[in-house]
N, C-alpha and C positions, 0 to 999 in steps of 0.2 A: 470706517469712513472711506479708506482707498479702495474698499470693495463696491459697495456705494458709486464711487466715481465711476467705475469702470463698467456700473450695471447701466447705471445712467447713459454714458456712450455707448454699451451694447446696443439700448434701445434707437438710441439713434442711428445708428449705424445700420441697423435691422431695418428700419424703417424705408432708409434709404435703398437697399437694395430690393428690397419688397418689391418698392414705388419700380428702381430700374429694372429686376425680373418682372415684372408685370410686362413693361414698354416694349423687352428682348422677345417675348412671345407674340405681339401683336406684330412685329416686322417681319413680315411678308417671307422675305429666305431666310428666316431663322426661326418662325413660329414650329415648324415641323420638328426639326431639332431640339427644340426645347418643351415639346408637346410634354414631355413624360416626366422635365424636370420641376419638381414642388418647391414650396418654400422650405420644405424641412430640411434642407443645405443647410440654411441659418444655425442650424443644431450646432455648429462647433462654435459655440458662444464664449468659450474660454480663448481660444487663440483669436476671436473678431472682436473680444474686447481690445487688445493687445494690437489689435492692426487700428482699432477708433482712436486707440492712444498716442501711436504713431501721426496718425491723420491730423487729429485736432493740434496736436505739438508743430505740425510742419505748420497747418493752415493758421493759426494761432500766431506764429513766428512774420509768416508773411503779413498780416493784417497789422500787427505790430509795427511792422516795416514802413507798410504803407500811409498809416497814420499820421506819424512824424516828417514825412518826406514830403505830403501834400498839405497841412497843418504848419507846418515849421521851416522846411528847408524852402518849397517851394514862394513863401513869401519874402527869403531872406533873397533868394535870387533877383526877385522880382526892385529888391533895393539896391543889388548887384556888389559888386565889392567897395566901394565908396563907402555905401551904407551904413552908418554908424545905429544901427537900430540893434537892441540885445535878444537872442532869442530864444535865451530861458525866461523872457517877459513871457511867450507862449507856452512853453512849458507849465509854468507857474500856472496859467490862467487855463490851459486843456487840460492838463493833467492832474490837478488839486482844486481849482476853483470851480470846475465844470462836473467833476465827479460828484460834488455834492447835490446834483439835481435827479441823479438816476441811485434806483436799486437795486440790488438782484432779485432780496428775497420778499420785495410787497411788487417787484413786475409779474404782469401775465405773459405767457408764453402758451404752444401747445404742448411745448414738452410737460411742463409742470404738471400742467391738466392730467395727461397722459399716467404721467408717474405716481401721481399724490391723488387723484379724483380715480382713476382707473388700477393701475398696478397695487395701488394701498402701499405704496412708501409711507415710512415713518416720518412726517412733517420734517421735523427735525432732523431726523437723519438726511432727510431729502437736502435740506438748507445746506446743510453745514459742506457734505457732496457737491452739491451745487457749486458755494465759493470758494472749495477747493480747485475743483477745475477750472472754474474760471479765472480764478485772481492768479491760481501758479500757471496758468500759461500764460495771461499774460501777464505775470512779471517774467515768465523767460521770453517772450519776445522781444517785452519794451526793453530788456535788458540788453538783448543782441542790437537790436535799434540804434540804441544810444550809442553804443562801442561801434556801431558800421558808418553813424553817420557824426559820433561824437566830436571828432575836429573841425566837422562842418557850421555845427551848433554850440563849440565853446567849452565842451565836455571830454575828459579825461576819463581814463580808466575808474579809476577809486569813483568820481564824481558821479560816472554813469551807473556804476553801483548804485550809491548813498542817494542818488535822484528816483530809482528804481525800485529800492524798496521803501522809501519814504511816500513815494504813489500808489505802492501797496496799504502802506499802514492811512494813509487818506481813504484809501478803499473803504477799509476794516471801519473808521471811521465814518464813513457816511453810512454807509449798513447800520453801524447804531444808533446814529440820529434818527436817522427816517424809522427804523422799529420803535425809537426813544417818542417819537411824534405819535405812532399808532398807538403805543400803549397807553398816552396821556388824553388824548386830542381826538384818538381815533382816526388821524389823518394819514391820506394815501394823495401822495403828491402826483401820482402817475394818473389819479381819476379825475386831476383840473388843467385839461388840455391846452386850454387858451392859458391861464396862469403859467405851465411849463414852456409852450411857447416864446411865451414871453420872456420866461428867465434865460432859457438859451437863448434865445436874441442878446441880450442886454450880455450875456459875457462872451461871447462873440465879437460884440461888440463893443464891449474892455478889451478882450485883447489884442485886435487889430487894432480898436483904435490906440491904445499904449504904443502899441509897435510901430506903426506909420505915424501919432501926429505928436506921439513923445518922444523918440526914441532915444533921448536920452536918461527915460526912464529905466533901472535895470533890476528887471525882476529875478535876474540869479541872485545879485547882492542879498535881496528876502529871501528865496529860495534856500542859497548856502547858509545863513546867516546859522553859528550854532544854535541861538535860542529858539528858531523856526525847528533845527534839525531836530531839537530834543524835545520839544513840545508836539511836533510830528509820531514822533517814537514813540511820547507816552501814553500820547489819545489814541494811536493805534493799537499798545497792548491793553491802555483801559478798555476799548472797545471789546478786544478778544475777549476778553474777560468777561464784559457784560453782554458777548451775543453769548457765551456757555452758557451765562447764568439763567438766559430769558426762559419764563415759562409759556411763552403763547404762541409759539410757533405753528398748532393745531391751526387758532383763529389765524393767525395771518396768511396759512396754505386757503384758507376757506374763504377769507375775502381776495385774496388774490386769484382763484382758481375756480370761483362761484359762476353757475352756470349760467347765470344772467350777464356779470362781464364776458365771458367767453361769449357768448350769443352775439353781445355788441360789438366786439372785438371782431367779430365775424362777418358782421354785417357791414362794421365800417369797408372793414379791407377789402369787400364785395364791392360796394358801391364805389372803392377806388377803384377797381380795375373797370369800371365801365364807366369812370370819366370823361375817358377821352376819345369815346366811341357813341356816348349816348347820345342823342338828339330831345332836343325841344318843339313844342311843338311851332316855337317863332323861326326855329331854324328849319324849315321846310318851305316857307315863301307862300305868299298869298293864294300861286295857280297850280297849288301841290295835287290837289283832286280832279285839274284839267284833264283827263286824258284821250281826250278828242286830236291830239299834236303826236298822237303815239296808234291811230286809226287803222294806218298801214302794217301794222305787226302786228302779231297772231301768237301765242303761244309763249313761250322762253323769253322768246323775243320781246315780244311787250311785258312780260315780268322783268327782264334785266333792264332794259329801257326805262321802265317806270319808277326803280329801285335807285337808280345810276340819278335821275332827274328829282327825284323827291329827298334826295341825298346829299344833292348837288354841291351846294354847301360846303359839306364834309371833304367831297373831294375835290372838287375844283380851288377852295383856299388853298392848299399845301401848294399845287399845281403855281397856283399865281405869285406867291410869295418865293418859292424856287426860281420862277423867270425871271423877278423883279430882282433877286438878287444877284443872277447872274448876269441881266439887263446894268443894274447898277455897279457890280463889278468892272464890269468894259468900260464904261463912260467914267469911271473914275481911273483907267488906266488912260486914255487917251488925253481927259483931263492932265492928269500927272504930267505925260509926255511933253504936252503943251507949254504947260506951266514951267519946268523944270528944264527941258531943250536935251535929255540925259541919253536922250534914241532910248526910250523904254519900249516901244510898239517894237525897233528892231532886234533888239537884245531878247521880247518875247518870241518875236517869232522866229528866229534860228536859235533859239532855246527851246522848242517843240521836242526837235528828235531827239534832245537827250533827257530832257525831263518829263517826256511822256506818261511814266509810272504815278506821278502825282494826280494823274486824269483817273486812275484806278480805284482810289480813294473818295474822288471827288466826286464819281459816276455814286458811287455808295452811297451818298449821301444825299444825293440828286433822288436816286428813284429807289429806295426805301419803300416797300411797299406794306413791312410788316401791322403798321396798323390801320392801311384800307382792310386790307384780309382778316383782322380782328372785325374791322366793324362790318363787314358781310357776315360772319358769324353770327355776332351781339345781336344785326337788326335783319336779319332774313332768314339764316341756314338754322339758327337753333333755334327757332318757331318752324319754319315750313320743313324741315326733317324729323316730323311727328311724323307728317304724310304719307302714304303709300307709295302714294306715284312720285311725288320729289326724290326718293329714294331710289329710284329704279337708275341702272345704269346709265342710260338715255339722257335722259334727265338730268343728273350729274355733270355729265360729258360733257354736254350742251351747255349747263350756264358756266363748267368750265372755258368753254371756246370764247363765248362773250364777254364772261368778266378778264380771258387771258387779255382782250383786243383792249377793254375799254384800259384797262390799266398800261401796257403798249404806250397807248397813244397818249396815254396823262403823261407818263416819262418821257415821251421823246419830244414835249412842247421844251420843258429846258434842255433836252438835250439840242435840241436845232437852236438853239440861241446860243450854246457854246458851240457850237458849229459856224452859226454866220458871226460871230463874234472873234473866233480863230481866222476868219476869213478878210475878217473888216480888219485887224492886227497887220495878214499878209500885204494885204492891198494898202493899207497906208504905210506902212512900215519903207515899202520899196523892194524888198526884198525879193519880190519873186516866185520864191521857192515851195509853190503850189504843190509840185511835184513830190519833197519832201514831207509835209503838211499831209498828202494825204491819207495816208496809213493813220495818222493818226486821229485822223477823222473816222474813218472805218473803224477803228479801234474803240472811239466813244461810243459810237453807233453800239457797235457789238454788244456794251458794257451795258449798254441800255437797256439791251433785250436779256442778257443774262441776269440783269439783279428783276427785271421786271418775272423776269418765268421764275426765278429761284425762289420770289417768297409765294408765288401761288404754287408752285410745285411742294415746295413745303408743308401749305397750308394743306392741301387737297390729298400728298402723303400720308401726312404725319395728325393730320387736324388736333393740333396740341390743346387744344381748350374745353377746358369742362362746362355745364352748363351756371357753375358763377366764376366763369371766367379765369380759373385758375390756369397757368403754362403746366401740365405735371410732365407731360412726353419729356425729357432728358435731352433724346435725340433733337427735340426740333431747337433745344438751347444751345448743346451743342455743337451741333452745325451751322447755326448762327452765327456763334462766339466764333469758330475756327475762320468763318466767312469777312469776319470783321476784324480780327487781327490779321488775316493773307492780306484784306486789301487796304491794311493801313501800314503793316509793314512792308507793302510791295512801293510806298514813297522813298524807302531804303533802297531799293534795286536803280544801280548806277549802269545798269549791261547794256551794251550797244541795240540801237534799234534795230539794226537788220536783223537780232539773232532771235530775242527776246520779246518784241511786238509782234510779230507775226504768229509765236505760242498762243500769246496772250488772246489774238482774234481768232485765232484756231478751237481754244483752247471755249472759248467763251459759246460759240457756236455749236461745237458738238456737245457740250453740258445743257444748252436751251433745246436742242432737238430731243437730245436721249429723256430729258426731266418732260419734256408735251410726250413723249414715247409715251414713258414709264407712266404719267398721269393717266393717259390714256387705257395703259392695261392694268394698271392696281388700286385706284381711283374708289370704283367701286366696291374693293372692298376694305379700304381702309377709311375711306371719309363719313364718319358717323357721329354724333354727339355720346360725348365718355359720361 
């Protein structure tokens, strides 16, 4: 079985660098250098098990972590220390009541597919591998979980044990229900979406609502109670006992792994990722086929023009709702002011130059541009890049230039309204201190053009999207990710403005010039449909 486990992670593991040597050869200064390297690296399969095991034990640990912290602790905070609410109620109810709706071994997955439809695992051997690795990690995470955050949530050494493997042996538990279902009933709880739905709702909503409108409801008292504990322990090893003894583990690899679920499974997840990009044909507007208002352009020009207007829509909402929020941001501060007599306009405005850094954050989130640049893909570039001539250098360059401007100009309508907004602060506040203020005007500015060129420089790099829409590039996630923790942890940077602000505008400006460079010379030969 341990062998099993660890072939199980090879493949995963294998997969994954597959996926990221594939991506290290497509990057422009590193394709030459890796020109000669094959996948047959992966050959040292005995030490990359050994490194998957490491991997999934750290990442396993973490995810454990974070489960209870925003589940558990984060709602205990929210009742603050006063709070008399108990919060092994949540325990009780995510970790025992909630398990009984999922299962390992009747879910779809591709791994499954992969292992049991393609590799020809042993159904069974596959299972049993399966919840090995998954139930023993995480009980050694939720086990560290409990001991890191167990003071916080009421839990002791011994307790956070006895709670930890007691939500294993629920585990083992529900695995034999739901197999106890299929073998009687034939039922797979995982094929009635709306039904599942529904159940998680409904114990979601037991355990918040226990927590906030009972609290002095206390689900540890059930939870510890010995007759729960021993009743716990028994139905977990009766279970182990009756997953050994099952004989149908074949059928339920085969209704689990059947080519028709996977298809569907396939399709759905397709059609999510083009949700939020797809168009209707109501959302185009009455005068979408006008193009008598677009006369005077020729070329590019009237294709990005005609795209940008038949789109309109799509992209003008985010635009309006960004200004309105920052439009109603101000007028609720000045409101306050009013209201309250507290000098909040002047405490805002000589609070500029040292809380600058929190604009870093805020510019992020303003001009986001990562899924206009999806839906140029979804509804223009993966149709018109069959073409000959769309493809040509030229061509490229070009609707890079115009869609760089049109997206420009969509960012900086909120961005100038956090501008006159900083300005209407100085001028009523009394204060003056224009002079100080304005670096950090320059500095929004800047922010503006840097997040705006960053996600089209990305896009027109890296062009991370397949034609159904999957991210597989690595690179365009990770640089993403590191872009969006810098600018949420950069709300942390308390450093004086003379030193620190001026990086920051320096810093912003030569990244938008080098990223138009670099689009400019590598463009054409990375911007292709994968």
């Amino acid at each position: 079985m341990l062998s099993s486990m660890l072939t199980i992670m090879k493949v995963e593991t294998s997969i994954f660098l597959n996926g990221f040597l594939y991506f290290l050869k497509k990057v422009f200064f590193l394709k030459n250098a890796l020109k000669s390297t094959s996948y047959s690296f992966l050959k040292i399969k005995r030490g990359l098990g050994y490194v998957a095991f490491v991997y999934h034990f750290i990442w396993s640990a973490l995810k454990a972590l974070i489960l209870p912290v925003i589940f558990i602790f984060l709602p205990q905070l929210v009742l603050g220390p006063e709070g008399k609410a108990h919060p092994l109620t949540l325990v009780l109810v995510f970790y025992f009541v909630l398990r009984l709706l999922s299962s390992l071994t009747l879910e779809m997955n591709h791994q499954k597919f992969i292992m049991i439809k393609e590799m020809r695992m042993n159904a069974r051997e596959y299972t049993f591998a399966h919840l090995l690795k998954k139930e023993g990690f995480k009980f050694t995470g939720r086990t560290l979980s409990f001991l890191l955050i167990g003071n916080l949530i009421g839990m002791n050494l011994p307790t956070a044990l006895l709670v930890s493997v007691m939500a294993t042996m629920m585990s083992l538990t529900a695995e034999a229900l739901h197999l106890y279902g299929f073998d009687k009933k034939s039922f797979v709880l995982e094929e009635h979406n709306i039904m599942l739905i529904v159940l998680y709702l409904l114990v979601f909503g037991l355990g918040y609502g226990l927590y906030f409108l009972l609290p002095e409801f206390d689900g540890g008292s059930l939870l510890l109670h010995p007759l729960f504990v021993v009743i716990m322990l028994l139905s977990g090893m009766a279970s182990l006992l009756y997953l050994r003894r099952y004989r149908r583990y074949t059928e339920v690899a085969s209704r689990a792994t059947s080519l028709e679920k996977m298809t569907k499974l396939q399709t759905a997840v397709k059609e999510a990722r083009f949700a939020d990009v797809k168009m209707n044909d109501k959302d185009f507007g009455d005068d979408y086929q006008n193009h008598g208002k677009f006369k005077e352009k020729e070329g590019y020009a009237f294709l990005n023009a005609l795209f940008f207007d038949r789109h309109r829509k799509f992209f003008r909402k985010p635009v309006f709702v960004k200004t309105g929020i920052v439009i109603a941001a101000f007028l609720l501060i000045f409101v306050a002011d009013f209201a309250t007599g507290q000098n909040i306009l002047e405490e805002l405005s000589l609070g500029l130059s040292t809380q600058y850094t929190l604009f870093i954050f805020l510019m992020y989130l303003l001009c986001n541009s990562n899924r206009d640049t999806k839906a140029m893909f979804y509804n223009c570039d993966l149709s018109m890049m069959r073409y000959g001539f769309y493809r040509k250098p030229k061509a490229l360059l070009l609707m890079f230039g115009l869609r760089l401007r049109r997206i420009i100009l969509g960012n900086m309508i909120p961005t100038l309204g956090i501008i006159l907004g900083l300005l209407l602060v100085t001028f009523f506040s009394g204060t003056g201190n224009y002079m100080e203020i304005l670096p950090v005007l320059f500095m929004i500015v800047s922010l503006s053009l840097f997040f705006s060129i960053h996600y089209m420089f990305m896009y027109y790099i890296f062009q991370p999207y397949t034609s159904s829409m999957e991210v597989k590039n690595p690179f365009f996630s990770i640089i993403n990710g590191v872009v969006y923790f810098a600018s949420y942890m950069a709300m942390q940077i308390r450093t004086a403005a003379s030193s620190f602000l001026p990086f920051i505008i320096l810093f912003s400006l030569l990244y938008a010039a080098a990223a138009v460079v670099l689009v400019y010379r590598k463009a054409p030969q990375t911007f292709r449909v994968k």
